[in-house]
C-alpha positions as CSV (number, residue, x, y, z in Angstrom):
1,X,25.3,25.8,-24.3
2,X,27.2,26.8,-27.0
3,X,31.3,27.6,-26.8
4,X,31.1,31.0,-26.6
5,X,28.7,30.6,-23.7
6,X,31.0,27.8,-21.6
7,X,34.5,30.2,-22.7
8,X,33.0,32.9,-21.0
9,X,31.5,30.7,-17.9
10,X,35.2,30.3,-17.5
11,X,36.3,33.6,-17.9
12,X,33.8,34.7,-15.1
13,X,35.1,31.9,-12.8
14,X,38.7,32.9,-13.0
15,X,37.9,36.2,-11.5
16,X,36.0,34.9,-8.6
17,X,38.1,33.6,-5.7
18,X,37.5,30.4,-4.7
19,X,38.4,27.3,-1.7
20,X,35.8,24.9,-2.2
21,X,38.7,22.2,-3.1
22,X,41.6,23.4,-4.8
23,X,41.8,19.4,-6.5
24,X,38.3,19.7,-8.0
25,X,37.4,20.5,-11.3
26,X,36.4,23.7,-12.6
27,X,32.7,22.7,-13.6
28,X,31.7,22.4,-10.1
29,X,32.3,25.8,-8.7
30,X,31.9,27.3,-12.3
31,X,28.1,26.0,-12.0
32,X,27.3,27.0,-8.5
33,X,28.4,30.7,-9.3
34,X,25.7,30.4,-11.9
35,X,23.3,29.3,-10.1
36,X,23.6,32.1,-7.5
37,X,23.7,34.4,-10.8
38,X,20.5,33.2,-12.7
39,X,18.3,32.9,-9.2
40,X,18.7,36.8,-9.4
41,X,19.2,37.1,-5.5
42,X,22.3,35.9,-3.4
43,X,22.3,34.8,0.1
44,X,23.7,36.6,2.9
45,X,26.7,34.1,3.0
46,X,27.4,33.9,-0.9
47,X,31.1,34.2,-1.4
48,X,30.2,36.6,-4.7
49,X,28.4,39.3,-5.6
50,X,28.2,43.2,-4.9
51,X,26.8,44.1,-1.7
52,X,27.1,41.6,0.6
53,X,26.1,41.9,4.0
54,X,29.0,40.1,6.5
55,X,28.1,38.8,10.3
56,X,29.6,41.2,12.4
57,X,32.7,44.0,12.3
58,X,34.8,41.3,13.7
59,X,34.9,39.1,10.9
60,X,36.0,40.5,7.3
61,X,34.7,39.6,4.0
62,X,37.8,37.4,3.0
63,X,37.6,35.6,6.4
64,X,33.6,35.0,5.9
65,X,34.4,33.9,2.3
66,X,37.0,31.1,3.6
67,X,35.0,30.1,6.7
68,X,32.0,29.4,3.8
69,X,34.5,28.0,1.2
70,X,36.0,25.7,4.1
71,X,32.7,23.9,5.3
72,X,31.3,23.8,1.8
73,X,34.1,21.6,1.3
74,X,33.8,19.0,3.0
75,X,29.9,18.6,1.6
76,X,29.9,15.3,0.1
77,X,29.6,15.0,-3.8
78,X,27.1,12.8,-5.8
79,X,26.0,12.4,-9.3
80,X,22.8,11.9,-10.7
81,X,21.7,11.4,-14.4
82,X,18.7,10.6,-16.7
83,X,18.8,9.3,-19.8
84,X,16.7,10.0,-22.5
85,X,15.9,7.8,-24.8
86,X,11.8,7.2,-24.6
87,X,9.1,8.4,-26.6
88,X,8.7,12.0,-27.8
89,X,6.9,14.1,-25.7
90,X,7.3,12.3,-22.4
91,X,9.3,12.7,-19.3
92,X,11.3,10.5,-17.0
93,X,11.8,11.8,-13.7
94,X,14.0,10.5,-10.7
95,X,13.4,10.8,-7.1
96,X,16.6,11.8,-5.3
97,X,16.6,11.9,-1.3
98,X,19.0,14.0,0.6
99,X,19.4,14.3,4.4
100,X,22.4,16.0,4.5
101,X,24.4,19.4,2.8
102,X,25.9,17.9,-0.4
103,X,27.2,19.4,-3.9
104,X,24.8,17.9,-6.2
105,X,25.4,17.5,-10.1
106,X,22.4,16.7,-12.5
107,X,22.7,15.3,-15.7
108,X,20.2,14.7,-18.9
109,X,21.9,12.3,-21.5
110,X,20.3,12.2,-24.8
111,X,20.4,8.3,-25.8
112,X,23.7,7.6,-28.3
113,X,20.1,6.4,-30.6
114,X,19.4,9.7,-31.6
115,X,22.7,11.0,-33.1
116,X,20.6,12.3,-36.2
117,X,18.6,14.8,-34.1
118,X,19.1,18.8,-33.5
119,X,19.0,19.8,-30.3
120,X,18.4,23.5,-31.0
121,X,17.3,24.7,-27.5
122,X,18.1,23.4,-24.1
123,X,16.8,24.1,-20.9
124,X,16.9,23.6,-17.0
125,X,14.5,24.9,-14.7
126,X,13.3,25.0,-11.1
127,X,9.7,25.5,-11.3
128,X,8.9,28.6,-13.4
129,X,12.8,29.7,-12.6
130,X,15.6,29.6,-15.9
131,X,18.9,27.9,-14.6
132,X,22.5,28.0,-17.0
133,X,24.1,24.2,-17.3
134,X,27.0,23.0,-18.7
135,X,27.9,21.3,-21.3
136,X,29.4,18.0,-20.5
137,X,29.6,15.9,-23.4
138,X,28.3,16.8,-27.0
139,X,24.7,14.8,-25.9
140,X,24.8,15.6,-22.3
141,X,23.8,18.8,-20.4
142,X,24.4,19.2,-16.5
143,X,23.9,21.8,-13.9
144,X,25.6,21.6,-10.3
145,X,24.1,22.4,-6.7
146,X,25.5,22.7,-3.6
147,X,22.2,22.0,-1.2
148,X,22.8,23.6,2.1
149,X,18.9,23.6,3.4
150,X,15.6,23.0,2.6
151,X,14.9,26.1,-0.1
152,X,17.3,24.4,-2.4
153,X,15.6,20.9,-2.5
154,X,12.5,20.8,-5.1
155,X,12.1,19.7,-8.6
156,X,14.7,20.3,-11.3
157,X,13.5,20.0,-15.2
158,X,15.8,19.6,-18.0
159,X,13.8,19.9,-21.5
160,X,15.4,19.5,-24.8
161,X,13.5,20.5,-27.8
162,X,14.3,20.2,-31.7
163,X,12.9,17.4,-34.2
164,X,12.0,16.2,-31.1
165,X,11.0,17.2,-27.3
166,X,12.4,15.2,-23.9
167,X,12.0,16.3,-20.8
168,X,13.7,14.9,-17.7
169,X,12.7,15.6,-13.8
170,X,14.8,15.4,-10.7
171,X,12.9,15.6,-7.7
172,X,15.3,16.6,-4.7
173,X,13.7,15.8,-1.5
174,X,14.0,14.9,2.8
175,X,13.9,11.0,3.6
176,X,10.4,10.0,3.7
177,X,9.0,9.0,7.2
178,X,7.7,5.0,6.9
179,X,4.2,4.7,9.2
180,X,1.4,3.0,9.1
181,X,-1.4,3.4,6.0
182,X,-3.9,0.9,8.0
183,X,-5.7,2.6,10.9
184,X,-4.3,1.0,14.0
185,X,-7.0,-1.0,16.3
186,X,-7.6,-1.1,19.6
187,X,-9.7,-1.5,22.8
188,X,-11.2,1.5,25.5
189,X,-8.5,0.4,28.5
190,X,-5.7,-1.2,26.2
191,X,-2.8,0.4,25.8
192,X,-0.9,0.9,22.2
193,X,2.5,1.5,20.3
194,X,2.4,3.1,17.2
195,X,5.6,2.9,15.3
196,X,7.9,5.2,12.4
197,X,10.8,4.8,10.6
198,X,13.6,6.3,8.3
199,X,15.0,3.1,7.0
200,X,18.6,4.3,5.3
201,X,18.9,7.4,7.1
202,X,19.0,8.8,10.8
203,X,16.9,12.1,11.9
204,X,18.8,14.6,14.5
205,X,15.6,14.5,16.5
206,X,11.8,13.0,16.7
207,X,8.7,14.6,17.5
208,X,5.2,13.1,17.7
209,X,2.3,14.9,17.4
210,X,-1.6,14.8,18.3
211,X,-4.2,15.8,15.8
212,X,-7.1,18.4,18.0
213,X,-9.3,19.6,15.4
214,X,-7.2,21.2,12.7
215,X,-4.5,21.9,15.3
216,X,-0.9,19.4,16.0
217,X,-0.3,19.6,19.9
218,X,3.3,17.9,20.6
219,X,3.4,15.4,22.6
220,X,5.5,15.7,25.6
221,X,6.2,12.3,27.4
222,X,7.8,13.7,30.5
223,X,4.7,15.8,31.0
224,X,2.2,12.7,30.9
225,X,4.4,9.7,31.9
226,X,1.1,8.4,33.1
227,X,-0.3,8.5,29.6
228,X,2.7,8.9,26.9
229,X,6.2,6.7,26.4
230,X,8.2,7.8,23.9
231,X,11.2,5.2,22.6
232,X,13.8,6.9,21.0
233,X,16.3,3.5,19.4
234,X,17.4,2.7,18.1
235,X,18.1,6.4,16.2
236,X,16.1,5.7,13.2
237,X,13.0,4.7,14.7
238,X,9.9,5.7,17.4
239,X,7.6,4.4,19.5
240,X,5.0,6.3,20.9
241,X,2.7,4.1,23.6
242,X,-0.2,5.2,24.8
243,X,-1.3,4.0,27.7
244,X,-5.1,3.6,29.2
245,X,-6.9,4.3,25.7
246,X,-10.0,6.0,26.0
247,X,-12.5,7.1,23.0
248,X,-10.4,10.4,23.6
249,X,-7.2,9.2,22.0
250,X,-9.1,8.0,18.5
251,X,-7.5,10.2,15.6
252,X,-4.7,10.6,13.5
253,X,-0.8,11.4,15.4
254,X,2.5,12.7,13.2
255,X,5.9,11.8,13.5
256,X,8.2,14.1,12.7
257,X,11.5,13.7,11.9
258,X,14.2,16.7,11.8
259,X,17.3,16.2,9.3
260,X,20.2,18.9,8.1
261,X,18.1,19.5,5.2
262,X,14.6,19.7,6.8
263,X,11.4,18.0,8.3
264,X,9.7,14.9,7.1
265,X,6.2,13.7,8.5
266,X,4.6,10.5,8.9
267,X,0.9,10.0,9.7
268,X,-1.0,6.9,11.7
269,X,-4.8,6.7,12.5
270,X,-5.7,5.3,15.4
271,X,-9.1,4.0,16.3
272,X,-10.3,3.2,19.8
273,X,-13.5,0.6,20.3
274,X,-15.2,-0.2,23.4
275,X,-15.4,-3.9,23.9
276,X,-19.4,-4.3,22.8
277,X,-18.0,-3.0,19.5
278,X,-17.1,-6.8,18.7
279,X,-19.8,-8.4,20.4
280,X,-22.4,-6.4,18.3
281,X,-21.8,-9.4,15.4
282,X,-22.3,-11.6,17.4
283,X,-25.8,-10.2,19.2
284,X,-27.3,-9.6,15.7
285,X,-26.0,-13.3,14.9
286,X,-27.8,-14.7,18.3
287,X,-30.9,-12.4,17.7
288,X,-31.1,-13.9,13.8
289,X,-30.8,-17.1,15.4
290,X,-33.5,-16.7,17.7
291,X,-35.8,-15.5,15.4
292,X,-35.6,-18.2,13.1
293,X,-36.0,-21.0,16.2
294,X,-39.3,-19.3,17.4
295,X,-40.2,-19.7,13.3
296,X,-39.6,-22.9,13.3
297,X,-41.0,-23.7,17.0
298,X,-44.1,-21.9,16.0
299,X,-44.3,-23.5,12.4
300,X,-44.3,-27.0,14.3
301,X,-46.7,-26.1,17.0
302,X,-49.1,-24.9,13.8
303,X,-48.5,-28.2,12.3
304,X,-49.1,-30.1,14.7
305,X,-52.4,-28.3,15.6
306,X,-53.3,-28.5,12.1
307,X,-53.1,-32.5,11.5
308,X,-55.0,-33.2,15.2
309,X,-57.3,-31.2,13.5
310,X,-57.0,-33.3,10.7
311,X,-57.7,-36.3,12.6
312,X,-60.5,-35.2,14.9
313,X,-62.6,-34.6,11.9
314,X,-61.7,-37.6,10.5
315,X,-62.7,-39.4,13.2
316,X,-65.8,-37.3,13.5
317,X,-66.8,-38.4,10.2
318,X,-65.9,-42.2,10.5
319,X,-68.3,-41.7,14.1
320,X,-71.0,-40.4,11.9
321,X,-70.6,-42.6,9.2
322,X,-70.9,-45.6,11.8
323,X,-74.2,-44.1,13.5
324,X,-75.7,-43.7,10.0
325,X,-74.5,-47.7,8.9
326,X,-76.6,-48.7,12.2
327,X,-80.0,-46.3,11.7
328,X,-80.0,-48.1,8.3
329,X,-79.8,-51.5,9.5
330,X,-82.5,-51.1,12.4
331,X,-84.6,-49.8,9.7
332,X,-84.4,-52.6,7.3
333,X,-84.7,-55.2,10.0
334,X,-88.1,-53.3,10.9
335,X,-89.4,-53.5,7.3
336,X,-88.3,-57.8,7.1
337,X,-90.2,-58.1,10.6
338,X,-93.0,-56.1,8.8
339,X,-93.5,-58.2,5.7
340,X,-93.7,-61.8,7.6
């Protein structure tokens, strides 16, 4: 952004009244103005702008401006920055969760490696969407946000092109919901808890849901205490228990957790077995078993059949042998007889 550029970001933020806080610095409210100018549409309660629509006779435009100003106050402040000092032509990108309102301020610092370079052209974007930054030091460039729901959140892009291109990525998202990536097992009868959790942050509400086809059907415990418990504590965790599990209760359920900012989901898989499901190893292990007894049972049996065979014609042909050893010698004892 060059000097002309920030002198007149100034000039258009001293004619714009403003209360965020009177101690803060002029960047902050300076940045959210332009954001609300280069988005090319302002909300219903933006304290600027031509046209804008107020929530009833009773209350006039100054008093809907404070009342805005006054809770957008008390948002909390953080900073978040990327530096860039990789290869050309690659991006680094940060993942930045938010589960309440805050003023947000993103910043892409060119590493203090590169003071040769000529940054000739930078820019920030939301998606396909051109956003005006600040200057904040001579290698650093920065918008600010104040995030007051879930349209705000998203991905932010800060690219700086010259000798050289960087890109940096802020991704500005709801706490994720921690479940289960393992189908959960169990047996038809048992009953089941399936757990989620937001670790760092607490959820204004929980919801579970049950998957029917393509459709989520909530889960209302007081409905079907017979069938559903739902355990609320501590505040950043649930238990669903299902009780009685029949082949009806395989599928996938949701958590869902509600914050200022939006809804974040979890998903568990569930899969119910009846108890011969286990037993059918062990069946095809007892029928392998068999089999290979009755193969050796019969392999003996033919064994043994086959040596007393063995040995009956053995014997047969030492009987024979002996009958022919006797019609010899009766013969030759007829022939001496003959001869005297």
């Amino acid at each position: 952004m060059t000097t002309e550029d920030a002198s007149q970001t100034q000039g258009n933020l001293t004619q714009m009244p403003t209360r965020f806080n009177e101690s803060s610095t002029e960047p902050m409210t300076t940045t959210r103005i332009v954001n609300r100018q280069t988005r090319e549409s302002i909300s219903d309660h933006s304290p600027v702008g031509h046209g804008v629509s107020t929530p009833g006779p009773d209350l006039t435009t100054q008093d809907f401006k404070q009342a805005i100003e006054e809770k957008a106050s008390n948002f909390t402040y953080v900073e978040y920055e990327i530096l860039l000092s990789g290869v050309s032509g690659t991006s680094k990108e940060k993942n930045i969760t938010l589960d309440n309102p805050a003023k947000v301020e993103l910043s892409c610092r060119l590493a203090s490696k590169y003071p040769h370079l000529n940054i000739v052209q930078v820019a920030w974007k939301r998606g396909n969407e051109t956003i005006k930054h600040i200057n904040k030091t001579e290698n650093s460039w920065s918008i600010q946000l104040t995030v007051t729901d879930e349209n705000e959140l998203g991905s932010y892009s800060c690219t700086l092109k010259g000798e050289e291109e960087f890109k940096a990525v802020f991704h500005l998202q709801v706490p994720k919901i921690e479940g289960k990536e393992k189908p959960i097992i169990s047996y038809d009868g048992d009953s089941v808890v399936m757990i989620c959790k937001s670790s760092s942050y607490t959820p204004i509400t929980w919801t579970w849901y049950l998957t029917n086809g393509s459709e989520q059907i909530a889960i209302n415990d007081s409905l079907m205490s017979d069938k559903y418990v739902i355990d609320r504590v501590p505040a950043n965790t649930t238990h669903l228990k299902i009780l009685k599990l029949t082949k009806k209760d395989d599928g996938a359920y949701w958590c869902e957790a509600v914050f200022k900012l939006g809804k974040s989901k979890g998903k568990l898989k569930l899969k119910v077995l009846t108890f011969m499901v286990p037993l059918k190893p062990f069946l095809v292990i007892l029928a392998e078993v068999i089999i290979l007894v009755a193969i050796v049972f019969l392999y003996e049996v033919y064994s043994k059949k086959k040596e007393k065979h063995a040995e009956d014609e053995k014997e047969f042909e030492q009987a024979e042998q002996l009958k022919s050893e006797e019609s010899n010698g009766v013969e030759s004892s007829s022939t001496r007889h003959r001869k005297v």
